[in-house]
C-alpha positions as CSV (number, residue, x, y, z in Angstrom):
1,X,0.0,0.0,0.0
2,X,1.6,3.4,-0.7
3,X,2.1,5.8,1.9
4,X,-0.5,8.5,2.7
5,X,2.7,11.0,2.0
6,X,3.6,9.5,-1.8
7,X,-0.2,9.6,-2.4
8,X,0.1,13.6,-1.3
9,X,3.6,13.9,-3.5
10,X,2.0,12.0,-6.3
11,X,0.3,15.9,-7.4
12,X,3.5,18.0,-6.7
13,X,5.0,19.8,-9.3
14,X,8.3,18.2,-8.4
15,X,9.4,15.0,-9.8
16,X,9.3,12.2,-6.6
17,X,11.0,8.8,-6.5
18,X,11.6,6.8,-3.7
19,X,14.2,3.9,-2.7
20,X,14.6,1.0,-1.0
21,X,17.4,-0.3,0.9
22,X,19.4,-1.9,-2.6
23,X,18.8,1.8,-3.6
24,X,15.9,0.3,-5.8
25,X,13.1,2.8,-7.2
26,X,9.2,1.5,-5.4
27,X,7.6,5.0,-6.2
28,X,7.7,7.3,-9.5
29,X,5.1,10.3,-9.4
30,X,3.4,11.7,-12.6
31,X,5.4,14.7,-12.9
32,X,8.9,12.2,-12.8
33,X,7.5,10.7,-15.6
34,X,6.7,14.3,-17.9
35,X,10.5,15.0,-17.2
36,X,12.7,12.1,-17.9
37,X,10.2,10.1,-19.9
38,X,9.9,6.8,-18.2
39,X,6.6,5.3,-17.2
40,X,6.1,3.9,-13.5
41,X,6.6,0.7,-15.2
42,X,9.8,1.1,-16.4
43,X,11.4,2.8,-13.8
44,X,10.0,0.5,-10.3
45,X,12.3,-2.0,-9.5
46,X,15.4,-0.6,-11.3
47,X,18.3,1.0,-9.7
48,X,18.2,4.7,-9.4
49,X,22.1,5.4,-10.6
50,X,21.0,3.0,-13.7
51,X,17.8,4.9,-14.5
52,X,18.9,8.4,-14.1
53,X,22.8,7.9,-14.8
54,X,24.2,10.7,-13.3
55,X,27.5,12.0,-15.3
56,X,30.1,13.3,-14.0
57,X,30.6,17.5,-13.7
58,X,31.9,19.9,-11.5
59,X,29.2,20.9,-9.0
60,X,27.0,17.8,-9.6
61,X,27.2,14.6,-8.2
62,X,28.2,11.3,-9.9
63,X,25.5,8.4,-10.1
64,X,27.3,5.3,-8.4
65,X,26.6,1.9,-7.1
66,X,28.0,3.1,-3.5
67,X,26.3,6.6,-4.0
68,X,27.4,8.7,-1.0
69,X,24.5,10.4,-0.5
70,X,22.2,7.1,0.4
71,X,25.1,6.1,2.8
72,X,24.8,9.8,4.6
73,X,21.5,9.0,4.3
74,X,21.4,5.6,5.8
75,X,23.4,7.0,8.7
76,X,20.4,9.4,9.6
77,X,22.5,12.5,8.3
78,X,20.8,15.5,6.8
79,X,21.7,15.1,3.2
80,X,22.4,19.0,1.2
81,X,20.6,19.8,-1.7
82,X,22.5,18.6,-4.7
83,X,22.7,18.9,-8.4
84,X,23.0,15.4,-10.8
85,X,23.9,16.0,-15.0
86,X,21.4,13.4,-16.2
87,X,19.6,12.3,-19.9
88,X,15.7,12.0,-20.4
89,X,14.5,8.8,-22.1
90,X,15.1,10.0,-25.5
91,X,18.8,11.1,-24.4
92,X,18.6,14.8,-24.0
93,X,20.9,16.2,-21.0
94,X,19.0,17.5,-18.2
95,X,20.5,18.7,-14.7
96,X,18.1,17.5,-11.8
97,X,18.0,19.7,-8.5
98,X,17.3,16.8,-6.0
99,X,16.4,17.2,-2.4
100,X,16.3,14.0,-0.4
101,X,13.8,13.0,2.9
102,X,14.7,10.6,4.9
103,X,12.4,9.3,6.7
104,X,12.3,7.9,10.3
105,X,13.4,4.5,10.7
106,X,10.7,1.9,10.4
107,X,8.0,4.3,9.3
108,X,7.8,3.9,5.9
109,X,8.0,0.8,3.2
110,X,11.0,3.5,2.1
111,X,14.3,4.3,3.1
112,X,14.9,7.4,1.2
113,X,12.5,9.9,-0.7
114,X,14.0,12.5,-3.5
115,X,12.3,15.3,-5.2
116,X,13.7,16.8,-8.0
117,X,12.8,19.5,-10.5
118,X,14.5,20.8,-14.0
119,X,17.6,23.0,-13.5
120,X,18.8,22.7,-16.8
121,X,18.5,26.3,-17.4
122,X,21.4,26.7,-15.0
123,X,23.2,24.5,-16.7
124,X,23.1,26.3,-20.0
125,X,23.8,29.7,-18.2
126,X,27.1,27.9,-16.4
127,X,28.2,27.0,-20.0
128,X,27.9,30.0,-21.5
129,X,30.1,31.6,-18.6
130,X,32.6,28.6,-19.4
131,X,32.7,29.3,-23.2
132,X,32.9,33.2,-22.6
133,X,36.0,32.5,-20.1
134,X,37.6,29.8,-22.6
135,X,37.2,32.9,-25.8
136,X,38.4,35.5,-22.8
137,X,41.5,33.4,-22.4
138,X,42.5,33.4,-26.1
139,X,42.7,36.8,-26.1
140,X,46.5,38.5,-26.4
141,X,47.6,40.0,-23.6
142,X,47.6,44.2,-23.7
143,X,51.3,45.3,-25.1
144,X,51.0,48.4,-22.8
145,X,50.3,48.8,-19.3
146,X,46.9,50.2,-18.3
147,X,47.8,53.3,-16.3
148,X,49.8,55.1,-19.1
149,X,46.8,54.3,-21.5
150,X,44.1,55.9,-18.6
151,X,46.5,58.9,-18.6
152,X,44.8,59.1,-22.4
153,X,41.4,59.5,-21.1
154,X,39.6,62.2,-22.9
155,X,38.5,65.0,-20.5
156,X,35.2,65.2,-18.9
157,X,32.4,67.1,-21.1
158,X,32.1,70.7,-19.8
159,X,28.7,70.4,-18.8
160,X,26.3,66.6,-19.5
161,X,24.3,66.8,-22.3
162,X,20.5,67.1,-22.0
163,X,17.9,64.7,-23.5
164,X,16.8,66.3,-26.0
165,X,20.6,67.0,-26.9
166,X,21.4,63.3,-26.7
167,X,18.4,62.9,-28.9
168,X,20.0,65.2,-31.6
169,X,23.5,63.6,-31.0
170,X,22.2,60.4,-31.8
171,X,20.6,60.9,-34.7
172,X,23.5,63.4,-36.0
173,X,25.4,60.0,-35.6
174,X,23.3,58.2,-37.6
175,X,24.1,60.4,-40.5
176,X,21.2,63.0,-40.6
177,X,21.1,66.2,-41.3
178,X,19.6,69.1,-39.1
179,X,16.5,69.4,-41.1
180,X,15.9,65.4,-40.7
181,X,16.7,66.1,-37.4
182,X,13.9,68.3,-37.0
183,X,11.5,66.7,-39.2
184,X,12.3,63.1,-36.4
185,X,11.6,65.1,-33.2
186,X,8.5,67.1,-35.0
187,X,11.1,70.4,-33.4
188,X,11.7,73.6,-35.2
189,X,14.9,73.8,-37.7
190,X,16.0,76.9,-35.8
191,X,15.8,74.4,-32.2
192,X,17.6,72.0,-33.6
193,X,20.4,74.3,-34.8
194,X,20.6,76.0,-31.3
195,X,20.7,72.4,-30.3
196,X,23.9,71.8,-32.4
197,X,25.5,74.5,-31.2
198,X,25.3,73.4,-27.7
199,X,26.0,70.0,-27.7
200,X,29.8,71.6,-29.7
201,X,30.1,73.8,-27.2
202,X,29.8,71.3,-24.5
203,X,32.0,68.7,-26.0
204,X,34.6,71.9,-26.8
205,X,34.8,71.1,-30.7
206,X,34.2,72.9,-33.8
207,X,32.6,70.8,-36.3
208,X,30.0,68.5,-36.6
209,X,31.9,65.9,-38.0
210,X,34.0,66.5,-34.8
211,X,30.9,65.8,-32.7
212,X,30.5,62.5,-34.3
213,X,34.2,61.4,-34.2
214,X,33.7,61.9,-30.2
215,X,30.6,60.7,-29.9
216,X,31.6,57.4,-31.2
217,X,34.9,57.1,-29.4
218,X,33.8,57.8,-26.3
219,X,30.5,56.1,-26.6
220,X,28.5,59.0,-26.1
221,X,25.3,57.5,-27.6
């Protein structure tokens, strides 16, 4: 007879499997089933590190015969959430979040109880930091020191532009003239020229193409 807390776990969102004492799965919940694949049929009675065949990665656990976790667990410890690099059915990679209950001893037709849900999007977002710090590494070294190179640093601007005048800088950049300019921000030709002269003044230049030489290198816009 199942226990009246798998019949409660059997409507969780979390996938639920329980073990016995040969680490053997006797319960497999509905939602289990949606993630990896395998009917309650195929999965009772098989080992849980042959069913979910946790692979080897840094920061999850490996899915052994002697699984450490089961023998913290079967000493009564309180077992940490861990992470296990496993495949569905149809072999895609997934990374499980388990958590695992342990029960007290002699209550239940179970030693151990494990919900897990899909953390696979933390997987993907750790790979993408491991690609970006494998491309990072390829890069040459800088052939100067930085300090000389900040001693470069353009000046401040005299004043920070406005919004409006960041508008006009932007589209300036884009390669349009005043009257386009005006005709964008439905403003006079005579506001947007009065613009123009400010955002020169403020950036201490003398020519528009000027203003978009600076604006570009110093990623004004």
């Amino acid at each position: 007879m199942v226990d009246n807390v798998l019949a409660v776990l059997s409507h969780t969102a979390d996938g639920v499997y329980a073990l016995d004492q040969a680490q053997r799965i006797v319960y497999w919940n509905g939602a289990a089933e949606r993630m990896l694949g395998y009917r309650a049929e195929e999965a009772l009675g098989r080992a849980c590190h042959d069913l979910l065949a946790g692979a080897p990665r840094p920061g999850c656990l490996a899915c052994v015969t002697h699984c450490p976790v089961l023998a913290a667990a079967s000493r009564r410890e309180i077992v940490p959430t861990y992470n296990l690099l496993s495949r569905t059915k149809t072999g895609d990679v997934i990374m499980l979040n388990i958590t695992v209950i342990v029960p007290e001893s002699g209550t239940t037709s179970w030693t151990t109880l494990h919900l897990f849900r899909d953390a696979t999007h933390q997987l993907r977002y750790e790979i993408y930091v491991e690609h970006l710090l494998c491309a990072a590494a390829r890069l040459p070294k800088p052939s100067a020191p930085l300090a000389p190179l900040l001693a470069l640093e353009a000046p401040a601007l005299a004043a920070p532009l406005s919004g409006r005048e960041k508008e006009v800088l932007y589209l300036l950049v884009q390669g349009k003239g005043a009257r386009a300019i005006a005709d964008v921000l439905c403003i006079s030709y005579a506001t947007v020229r009065n613009h123009l002269q400010t955002i020169l003044r403020k950036l201490g230049v003398h020519s528009q193409r000027e203003v978009v030489r600076m604006a570009v290198e110093r990623h004004l816009v």
